[in-house]
N, C-alpha and C positions, 0 to 999 in steps of 0.2 A: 549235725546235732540240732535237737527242735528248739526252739525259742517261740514263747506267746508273748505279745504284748497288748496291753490295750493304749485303744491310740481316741482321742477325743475333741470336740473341740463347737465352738456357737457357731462359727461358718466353716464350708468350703468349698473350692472350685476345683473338679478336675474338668477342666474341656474340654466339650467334642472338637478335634482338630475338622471336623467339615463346618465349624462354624466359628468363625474367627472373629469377626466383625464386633459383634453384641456376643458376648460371650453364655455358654449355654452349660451346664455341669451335667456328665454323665450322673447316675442313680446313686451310682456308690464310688468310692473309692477304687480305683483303678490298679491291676495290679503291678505296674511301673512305679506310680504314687508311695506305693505300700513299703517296695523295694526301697526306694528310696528317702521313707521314713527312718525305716533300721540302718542306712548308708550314713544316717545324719548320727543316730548316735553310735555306729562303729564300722568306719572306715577302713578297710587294709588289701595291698594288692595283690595277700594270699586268702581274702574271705571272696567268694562268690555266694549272693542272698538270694536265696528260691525264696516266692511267697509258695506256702502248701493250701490254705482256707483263712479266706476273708469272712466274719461274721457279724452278720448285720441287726447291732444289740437296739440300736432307736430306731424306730420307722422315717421311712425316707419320705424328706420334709422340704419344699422350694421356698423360697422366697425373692423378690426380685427387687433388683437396687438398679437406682443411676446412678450413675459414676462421671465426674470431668476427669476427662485422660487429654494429654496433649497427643496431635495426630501426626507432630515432623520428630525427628532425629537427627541427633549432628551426624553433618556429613563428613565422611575420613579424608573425600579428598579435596573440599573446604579447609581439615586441617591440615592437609602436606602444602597448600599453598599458603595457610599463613605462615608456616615453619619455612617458609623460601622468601617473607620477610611481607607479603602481602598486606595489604587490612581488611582481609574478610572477616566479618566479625563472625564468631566464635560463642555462639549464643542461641537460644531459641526463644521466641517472644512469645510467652503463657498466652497472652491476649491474642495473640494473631493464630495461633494455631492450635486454641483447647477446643474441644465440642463432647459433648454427651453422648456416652454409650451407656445401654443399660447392659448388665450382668443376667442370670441366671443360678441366685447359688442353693447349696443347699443349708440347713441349717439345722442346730443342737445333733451332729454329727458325735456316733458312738461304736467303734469298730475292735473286735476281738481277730488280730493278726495273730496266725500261726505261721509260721517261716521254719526254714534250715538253710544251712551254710555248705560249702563245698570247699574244703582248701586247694587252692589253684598250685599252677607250678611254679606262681611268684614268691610262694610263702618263703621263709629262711629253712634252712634247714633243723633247726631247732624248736619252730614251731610248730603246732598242733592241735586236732582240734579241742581236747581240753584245755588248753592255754588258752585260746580264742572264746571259748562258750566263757572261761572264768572271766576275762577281761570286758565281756559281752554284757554279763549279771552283775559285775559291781556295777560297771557304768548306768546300766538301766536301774539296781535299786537307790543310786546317791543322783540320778536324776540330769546326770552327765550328758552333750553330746559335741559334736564337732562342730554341729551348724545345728540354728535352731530348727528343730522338724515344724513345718507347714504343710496346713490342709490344701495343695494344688496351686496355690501361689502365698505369697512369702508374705503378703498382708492379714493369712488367715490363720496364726501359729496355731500351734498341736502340743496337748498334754500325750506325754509318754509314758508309761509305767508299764510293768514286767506284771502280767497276771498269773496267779496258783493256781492251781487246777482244782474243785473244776469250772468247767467256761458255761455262765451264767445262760439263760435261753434268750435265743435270738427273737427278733421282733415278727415275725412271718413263719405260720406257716404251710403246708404245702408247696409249688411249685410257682416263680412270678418267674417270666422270660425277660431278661430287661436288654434283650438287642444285641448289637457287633457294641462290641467294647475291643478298645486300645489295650493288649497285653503289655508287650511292652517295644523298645527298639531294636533292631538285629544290626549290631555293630562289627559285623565279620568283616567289610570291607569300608575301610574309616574313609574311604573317597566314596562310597556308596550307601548310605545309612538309611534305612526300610523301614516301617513302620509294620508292627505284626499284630493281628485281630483275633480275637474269637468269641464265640457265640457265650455270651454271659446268661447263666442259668440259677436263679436263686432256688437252692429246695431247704424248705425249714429255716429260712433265713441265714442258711450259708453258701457261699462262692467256692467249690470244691474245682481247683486248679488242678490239681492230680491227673498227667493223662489228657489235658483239653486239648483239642484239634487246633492246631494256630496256623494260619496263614499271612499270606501278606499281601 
């Protein structure tokens, strides 16, 4: 069953995973990101979330920040020696280990998500998918969710609201190519976890998923 939402917000990052270091954000909103907006406000181990079209309502916009990040992390097996009564200290020193990276993010971000649901074979027996769409639209109009939804990392929150039809015109258009974009991950073997791509095509400023070619 379909669900629109619209999804907002002043920053965001989704990263290109080939650039790690200085962080760099894909054009739009990625469709793993997207999935995992609607995971934040409704979770269940009988919904599976298709994104169907991502629409792209602000014109895509960069701007670029420095950031101090620290560059060590405690180490686990630091902690199993001091739990065996050691004094390794158990701490990481901001001074000794912060340094400057800059970002790449985007900003005044404005996305019309269309999605559906799939009930898996975990659902109860009792549920359905009118149970689940109703449980889906309270929580989206009373602003409800599990975890706050973030624009690609967890510093850049996301307004949520459930949009009426019909969906406003996108910012673009004709035809923009914007490259291999990250669909999403292929979790079929949980000792082997894949990263799957496909060729991201904006026409009229929308992302039509339906049908795209994914590989890995």
């Amino acid at each position: 069953m379909g669900v629109v939402i619209e999804v907002s917000g002043p920053y965001a990052l989704f990263s290109r995973p080939e650039l790690k270091v200085e962080r760099v954000s894909y054009d739009i909103i990625t469709p793993s990101a997207a999935r995992g907006l609607l995971e934040s406000v409704y979770w269940h181990p009988g919904v599976r979330w298709k994104i169907d079209k991502i629409h792209v309502m602000n014109p895509i916009r960069f701007v670029n920040i420095r950031r101090n990040e620290i560059s060590a992390k405690l180490s686990a097996a630091n902690a199993l020696i001091a739990m065996k009564g050691s004094n390794t200290p158990l701490y990481i020193s901001a001074q000794a280990a912060i340094q400057q990276r800059a970002s790449l993010l985007l900003r005044d971000v404005r996305y019309v998500i269309e999605a559906h649901f799939d009930v898996t074979a975990n659902a109860a027996p009792d549920d359905s998918t009118d149970k689940f769409y109703a449980i889906i639209m309270r929580r989206l109009q009373k602003g409800q969710c599990f975890l706050q939804p973030y624009l690609g990392c967890r510093e850049f929150p996301a307004d949520v609201c459930a949009v009426k039809q019909p969906i406003g015109k996108a910012a673009y258009e004709g035809e923009r190519d914007l490259g291999f974009m990250l669909y999403d991950m292929d979790y079929a073997n949980p000792e082997d976890i894949k990263p799957r791509f496909f060729r991201a095509v904006l026409r009229d400023g929308v992302l039509n998923l339906s049908g795209v070619e994914v590989f890995q």
